[in-house]
TORKOL-516709 format. One record per residue (C-alpha): residue number from 1; z, y, x. Coordinates in steps of 0.1 Angstrom, whole numbers. Layout:
BEGIN
(NUM; (Z; Y; X))
...
This chain:
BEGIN
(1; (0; 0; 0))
(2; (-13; 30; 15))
(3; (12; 58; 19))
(4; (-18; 84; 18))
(5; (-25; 70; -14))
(6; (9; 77; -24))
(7; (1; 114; -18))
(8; (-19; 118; -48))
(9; (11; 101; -68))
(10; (33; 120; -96))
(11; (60; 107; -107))
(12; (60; 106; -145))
(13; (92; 113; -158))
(14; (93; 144; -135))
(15; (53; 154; -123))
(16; (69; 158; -88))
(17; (56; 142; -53))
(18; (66; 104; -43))
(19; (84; 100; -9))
(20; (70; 81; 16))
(21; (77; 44; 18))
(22; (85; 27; 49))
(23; (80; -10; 59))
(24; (100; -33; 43))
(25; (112; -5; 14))
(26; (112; -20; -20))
(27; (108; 5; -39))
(28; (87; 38; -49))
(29; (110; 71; -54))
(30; (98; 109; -57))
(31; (112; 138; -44))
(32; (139; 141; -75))
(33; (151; 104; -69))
(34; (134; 86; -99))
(35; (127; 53; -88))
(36; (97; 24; -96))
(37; (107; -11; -79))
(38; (78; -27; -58))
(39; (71; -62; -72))
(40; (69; -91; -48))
(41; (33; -95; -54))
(42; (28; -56; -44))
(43; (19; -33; -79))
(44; (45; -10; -90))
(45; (56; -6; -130))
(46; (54; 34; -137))
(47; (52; 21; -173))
(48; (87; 10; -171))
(49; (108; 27; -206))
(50; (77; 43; -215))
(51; (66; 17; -235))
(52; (23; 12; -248))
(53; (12; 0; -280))
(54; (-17; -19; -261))
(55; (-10; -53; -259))
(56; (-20; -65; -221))
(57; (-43; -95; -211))
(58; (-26; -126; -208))
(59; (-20; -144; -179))
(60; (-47; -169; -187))
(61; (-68; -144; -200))
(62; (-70; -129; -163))
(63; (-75; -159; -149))
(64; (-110; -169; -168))
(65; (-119; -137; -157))
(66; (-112; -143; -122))
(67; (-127; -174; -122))
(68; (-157; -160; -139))
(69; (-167; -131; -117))
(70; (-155; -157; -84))
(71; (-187; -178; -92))
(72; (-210; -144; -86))
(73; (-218; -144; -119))
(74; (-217; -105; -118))
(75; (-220; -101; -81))
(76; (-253; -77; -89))
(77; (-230; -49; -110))
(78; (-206; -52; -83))
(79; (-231; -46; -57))
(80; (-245; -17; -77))
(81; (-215; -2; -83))
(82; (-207; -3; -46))
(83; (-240; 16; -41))
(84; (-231; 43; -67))
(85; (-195; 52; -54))
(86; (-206; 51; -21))
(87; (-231; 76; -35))
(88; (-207; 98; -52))
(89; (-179; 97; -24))
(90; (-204; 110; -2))
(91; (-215; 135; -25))
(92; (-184; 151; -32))
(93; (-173; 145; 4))
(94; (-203; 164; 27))
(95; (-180; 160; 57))
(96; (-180; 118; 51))
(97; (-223; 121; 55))
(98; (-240; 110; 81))
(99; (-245; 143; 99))
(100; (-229; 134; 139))
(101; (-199; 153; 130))
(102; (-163; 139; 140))
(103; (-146; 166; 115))
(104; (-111; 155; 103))
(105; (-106; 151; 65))
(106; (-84; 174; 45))
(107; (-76; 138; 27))
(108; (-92; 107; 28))
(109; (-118; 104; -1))
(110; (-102; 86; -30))
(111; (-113; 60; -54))
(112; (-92; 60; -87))
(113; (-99; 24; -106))
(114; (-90; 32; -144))
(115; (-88; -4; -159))
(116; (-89; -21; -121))
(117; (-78; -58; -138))
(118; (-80; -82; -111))
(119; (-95; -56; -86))
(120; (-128; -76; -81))
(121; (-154; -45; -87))
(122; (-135; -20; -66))
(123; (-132; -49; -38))
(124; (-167; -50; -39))
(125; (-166; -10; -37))
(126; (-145; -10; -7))
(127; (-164; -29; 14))
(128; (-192; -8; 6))
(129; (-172; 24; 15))
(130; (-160; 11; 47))
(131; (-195; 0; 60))
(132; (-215; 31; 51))
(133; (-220; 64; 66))
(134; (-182; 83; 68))
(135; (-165; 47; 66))
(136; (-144; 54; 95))
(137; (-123; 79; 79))
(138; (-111; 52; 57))
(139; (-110; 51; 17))
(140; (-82; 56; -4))
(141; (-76; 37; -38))
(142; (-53; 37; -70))
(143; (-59; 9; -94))
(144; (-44; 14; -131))
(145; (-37; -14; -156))
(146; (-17; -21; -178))
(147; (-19; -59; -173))
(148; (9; -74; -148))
(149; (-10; -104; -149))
(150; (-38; -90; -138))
(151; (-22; -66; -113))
(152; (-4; -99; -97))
(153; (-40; -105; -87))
(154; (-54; -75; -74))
(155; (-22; -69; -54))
(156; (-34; -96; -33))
(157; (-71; -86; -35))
(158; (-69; -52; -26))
(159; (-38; -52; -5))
(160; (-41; -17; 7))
(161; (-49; -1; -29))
(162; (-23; 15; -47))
(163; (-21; -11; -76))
(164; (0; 4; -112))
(165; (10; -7; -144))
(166; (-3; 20; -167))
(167; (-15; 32; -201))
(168; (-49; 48; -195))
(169; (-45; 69; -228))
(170; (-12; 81; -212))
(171; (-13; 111; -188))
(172; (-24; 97; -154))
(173; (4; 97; -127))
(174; (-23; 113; -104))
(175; (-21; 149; -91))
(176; (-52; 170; -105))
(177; (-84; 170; -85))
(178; (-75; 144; -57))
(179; (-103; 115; -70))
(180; (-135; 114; -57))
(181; (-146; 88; -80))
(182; (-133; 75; -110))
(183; (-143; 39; -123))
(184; (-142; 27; -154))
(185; (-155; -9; -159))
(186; (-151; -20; -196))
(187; (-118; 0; -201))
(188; (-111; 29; -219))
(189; (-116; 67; -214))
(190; (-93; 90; -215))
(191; (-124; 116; -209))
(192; (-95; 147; -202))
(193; (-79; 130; -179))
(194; (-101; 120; -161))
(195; (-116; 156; -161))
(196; (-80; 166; -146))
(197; (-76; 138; -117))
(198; (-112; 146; -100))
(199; (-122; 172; -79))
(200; (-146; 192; -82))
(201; (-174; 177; -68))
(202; (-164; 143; -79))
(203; (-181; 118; -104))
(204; (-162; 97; -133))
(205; (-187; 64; -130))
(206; (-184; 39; -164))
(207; (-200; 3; -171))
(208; (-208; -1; -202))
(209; (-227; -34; -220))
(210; (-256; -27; -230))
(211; (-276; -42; -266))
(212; (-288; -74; -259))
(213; (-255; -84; -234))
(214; (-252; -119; -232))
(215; (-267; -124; -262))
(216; (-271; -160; -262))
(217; (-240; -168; -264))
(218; (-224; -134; -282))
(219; (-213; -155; -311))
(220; (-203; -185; -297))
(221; (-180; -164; -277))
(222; (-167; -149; -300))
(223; (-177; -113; -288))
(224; (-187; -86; -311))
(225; (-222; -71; -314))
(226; (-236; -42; -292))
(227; (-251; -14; -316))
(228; (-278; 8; -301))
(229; (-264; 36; -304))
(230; (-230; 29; -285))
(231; (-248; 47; -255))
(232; (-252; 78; -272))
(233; (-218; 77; -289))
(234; (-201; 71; -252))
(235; (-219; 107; -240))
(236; (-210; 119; -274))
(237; (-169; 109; -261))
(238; (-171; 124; -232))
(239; (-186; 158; -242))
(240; (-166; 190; -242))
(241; (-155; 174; -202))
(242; (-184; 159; -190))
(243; (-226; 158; -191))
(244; (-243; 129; -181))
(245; (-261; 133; -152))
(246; (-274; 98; -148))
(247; (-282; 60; -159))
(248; (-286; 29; -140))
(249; (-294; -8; -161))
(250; (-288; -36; -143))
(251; (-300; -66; -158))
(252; (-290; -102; -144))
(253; (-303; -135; -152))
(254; (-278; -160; -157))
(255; (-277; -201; -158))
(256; (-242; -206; -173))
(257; (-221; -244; -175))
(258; (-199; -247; -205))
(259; (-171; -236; -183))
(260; (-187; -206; -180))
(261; (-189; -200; -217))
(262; (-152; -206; -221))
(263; (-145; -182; -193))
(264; (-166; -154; -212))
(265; (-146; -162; -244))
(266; (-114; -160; -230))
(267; (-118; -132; -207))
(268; (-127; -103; -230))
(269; (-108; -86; -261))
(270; (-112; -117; -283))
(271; (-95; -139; -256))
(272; (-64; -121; -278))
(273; (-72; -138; -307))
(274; (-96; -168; -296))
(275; (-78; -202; -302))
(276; (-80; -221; -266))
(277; (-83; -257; -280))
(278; (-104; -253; -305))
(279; (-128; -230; -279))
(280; (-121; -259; -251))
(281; (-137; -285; -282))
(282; (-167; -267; -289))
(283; (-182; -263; -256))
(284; (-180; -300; -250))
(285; (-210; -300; -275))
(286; (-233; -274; -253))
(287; (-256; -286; -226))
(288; (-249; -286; -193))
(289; (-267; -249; -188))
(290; (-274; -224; -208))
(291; (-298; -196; -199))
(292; (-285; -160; -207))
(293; (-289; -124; -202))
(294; (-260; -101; -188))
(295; (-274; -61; -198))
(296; (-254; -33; -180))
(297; (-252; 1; -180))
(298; (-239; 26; -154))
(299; (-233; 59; -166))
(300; (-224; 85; -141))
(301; (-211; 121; -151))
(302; (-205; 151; -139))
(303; (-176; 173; -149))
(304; (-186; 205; -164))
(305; (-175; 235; -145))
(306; (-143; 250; -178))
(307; (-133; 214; -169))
């Protein structure tokens, strides 16, 4: 856990600065002496007696995911995503190009994951960051979620990312205008703040599903159906803080075992409500592969300049 990371931290019971943490310290404290124990597997609860009315993913919920995006199912969006960021970082950070300058950072560009689960994409990211032009300045990162379960799991991942339990549509414990990226992949926006957290020359980055998203199996899975006009109702969300300055599809081919299937039908929102038994019966009947279409969307916005 990186203590420049840390920097960007407020506390939130009192908005003030977190205190650095030295090795072997188990717990996170700010400057007014509120403290956040360190779990053995390396997140931090800010949540704790704050309370959510979001029910988290489930332990095995995470783990069909994991096991999922493991096989490389979506290893293209991650890859694509780790070309955008690396895009955006060095957008908002002219000093991280590729220019022969040795100039010391202010800060170290930040990635803020809104939604991080297990931490796979913003893995992906990181390599990306560290091997491209400005990647020996290092990255910073912040995953939110408000899964523990999933957290467990990109504590280990992503062992120098800031990893927190969170409610997204809470304030975010992150000083204003620190991230040079936000990420949001399949979560939800809190367009404001968001707005708040980047600076100025930063980019807020979201993957949406597109119509047509894994189709083939959208019933079976028990996943609900992608209307056309989702894309314009997600620009239509973010308006009044952001425009849209771009689109990128990504479009991957996929050859999928029943174990596969089960993994997609757990791993989303109706892995809440999906009966594990009964799912585990009904892909013994499928063939041994299945051909289907995975239909992405990144969306990358600006902020506009009131906010």
């Amino acid at each position: 856990m990186e203590n420049s990371a840390l920097d960007a931290l407020i506390c939130p019971v009192c908005g003030l600065e977190f205190v650095e943490t030295l090795p072997g310290e188990n717990s996170l404290k700010c400057i007014d002496g509120h403290c956040f124990d360190i779990a053995r597997q390396g997140y931090v609860n800010l949540l704790s007696g704050r309370g959510t009315k979001f029910t988290q993913d489930t332990a095995e919920m995470v783990a069909a995911r994991e096991d999922f995006l493991d096989a490389g199912h979506y290893a293209p969006l991650a890859d694509a995503l780790g070309e955008v960021v690396g895009e955006v970082v060095r957008d908002a950070r002219p000093e991280c190009a590729p220019a022969g300058t040795s100039r010391p950072l202010v800060s170290r560009p930040l990635v803020l994951d809104a939604g991080t689960g297990a931490g796979y994409y913003l893995d992906r990211i990181l390599v990306n960051l560290a091997s491209g032009p400005g990647g020996e300045h290092g990255i910073d990162s912040i995953g939110l979620d408000i899964s523990k379960f999933a957290l467990r799991r990109a504590a280990r991942r992503n062992s120098g990312t800031v990893n927190l339990v969170w409610d997204l549509w809470q304030p975010l414990p992150v000083e204003a205008g620190r991230a040079d990226a936000v990420l949001v992949v399949f979560a939800p926006r809190n367009a404001a703040e968001f707005a708040r957290v980047l600076a100025p020359r930063g980019k807020l980055v979201v993957v949406t599903p597109r119509p047509g998203h894994l189709a083939q199996i959208a019933e079976l899975a028990g996943m609900l159906g992608i209307q056309p006009q989702k894309e314009a109702e997600l620009v239509q969300a973010m308006a009044g803080h952001f425009h849209l300055q771009e689109r990128r599809e990504v479009n991957v081919s996929l050859v999928l075992s029943p174990r596969d299937i089960q993994n997609v039908a757990l791993m989303g929102p109706a892995g809440h409500h999906v009966d594990p038994q009964h799912l585990a019966r009904t892909v013994l009947g499928l063939p041994a592969f299945t051909a289907v279409q995975a239909e992405f969307q990144i969306s990358i916005f600006s902020k506009l300049a009131a906010a």
